[in-house]
C-alpha positions in Angstrom: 110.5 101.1 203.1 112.0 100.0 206.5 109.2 97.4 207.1 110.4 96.3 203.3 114.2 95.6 204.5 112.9 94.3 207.8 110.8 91.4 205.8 113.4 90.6 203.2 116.1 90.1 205.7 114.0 87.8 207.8 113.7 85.9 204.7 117.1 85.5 203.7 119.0 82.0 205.1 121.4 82.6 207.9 125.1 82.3 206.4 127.8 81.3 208.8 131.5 81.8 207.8 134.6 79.8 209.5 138.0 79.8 208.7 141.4 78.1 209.1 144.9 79.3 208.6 147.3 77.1 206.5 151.1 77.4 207.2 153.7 76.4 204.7 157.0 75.2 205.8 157.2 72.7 203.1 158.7 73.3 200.2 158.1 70.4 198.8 154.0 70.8 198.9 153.8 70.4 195.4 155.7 67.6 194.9 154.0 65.9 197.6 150.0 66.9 196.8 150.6 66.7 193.0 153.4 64.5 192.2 155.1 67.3 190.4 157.4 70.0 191.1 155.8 73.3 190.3 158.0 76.0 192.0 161.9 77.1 191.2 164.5 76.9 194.3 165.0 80.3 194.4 162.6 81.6 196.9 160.5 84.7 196.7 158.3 84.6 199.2 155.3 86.8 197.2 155.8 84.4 194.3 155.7 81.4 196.5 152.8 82.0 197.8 150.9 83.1 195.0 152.2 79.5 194.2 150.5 78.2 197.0 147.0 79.9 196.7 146.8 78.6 193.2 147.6 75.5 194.2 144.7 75.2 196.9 142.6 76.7 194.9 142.9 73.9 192.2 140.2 71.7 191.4 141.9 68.4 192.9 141.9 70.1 196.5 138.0 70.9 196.5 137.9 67.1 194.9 139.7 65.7 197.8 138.4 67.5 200.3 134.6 66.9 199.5 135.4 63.1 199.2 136.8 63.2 202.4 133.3 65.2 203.8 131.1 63.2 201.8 129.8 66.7 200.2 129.9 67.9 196.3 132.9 69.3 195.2 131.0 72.0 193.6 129.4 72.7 196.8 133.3 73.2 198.5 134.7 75.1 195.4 131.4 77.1 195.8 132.1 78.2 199.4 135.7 78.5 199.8 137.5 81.6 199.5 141.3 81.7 199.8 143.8 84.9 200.8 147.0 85.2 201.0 148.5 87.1 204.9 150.7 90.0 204.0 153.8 88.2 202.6 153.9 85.5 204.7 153.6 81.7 204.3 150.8 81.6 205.9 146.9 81.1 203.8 143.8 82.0 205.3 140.6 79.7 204.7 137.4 81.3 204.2 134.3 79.1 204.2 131.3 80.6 204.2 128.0 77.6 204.3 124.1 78.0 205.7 125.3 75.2 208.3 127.8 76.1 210.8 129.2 72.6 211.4 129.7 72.0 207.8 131.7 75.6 207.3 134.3 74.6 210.0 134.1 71.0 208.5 135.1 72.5 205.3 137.3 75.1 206.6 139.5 72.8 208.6 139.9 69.7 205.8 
């Protein structure tokens, strides 16, 4: 059984993870990624950045950031994962890719 784990492990692909830390100060990032106000001015900061997760975690942001990389979108919306830090304004960038360049390429656009 242990020769059985050994074997399929050596099989498997090597996975790399990076990640980045986003920190929003502006409240305007809405307005100025989208075009469009999405938040109220009264600030709570768990609903703001609930906000802000969603809002990286949209479709248009893996679009943008695989044109910028040259990579499929799918391929970013595929690898990224996105986590709010306590209840601060700061997001945490997961990327997780079989090519270590790539997964800090990803993580950091």
């Amino acid at each position: 059984m242990g020769a059985c784990a050994v074997a399929l492990s050596e099989l498997q692909q090597k996975q790399y993870t990076a990640s980045s830390s986003l920190l929003f100060s502006n409240d305007q990032f809405d307005q100025e990624l989208f075009g469009a106000n999405f938040t109220t001015s009264v600030v709570d900061p768990t609903q703001e950045q609930a906000t802000n997760i969603d809002l990286v975690d949209l479709p248009t942001v893996a679009a943008r950031t695989a044109k910028a990389l040259h990579v499929p979108s799918a391929l970013v919306q595929a690898e990224v994962s996105i986590a709010g830090a306590g209840q601060a304004t700061i997001m945490r960038v997961g990327v997780t890719d079989p090519d270590p360049a790539r997964a800090a390429q990803i993580a950091n656009a």
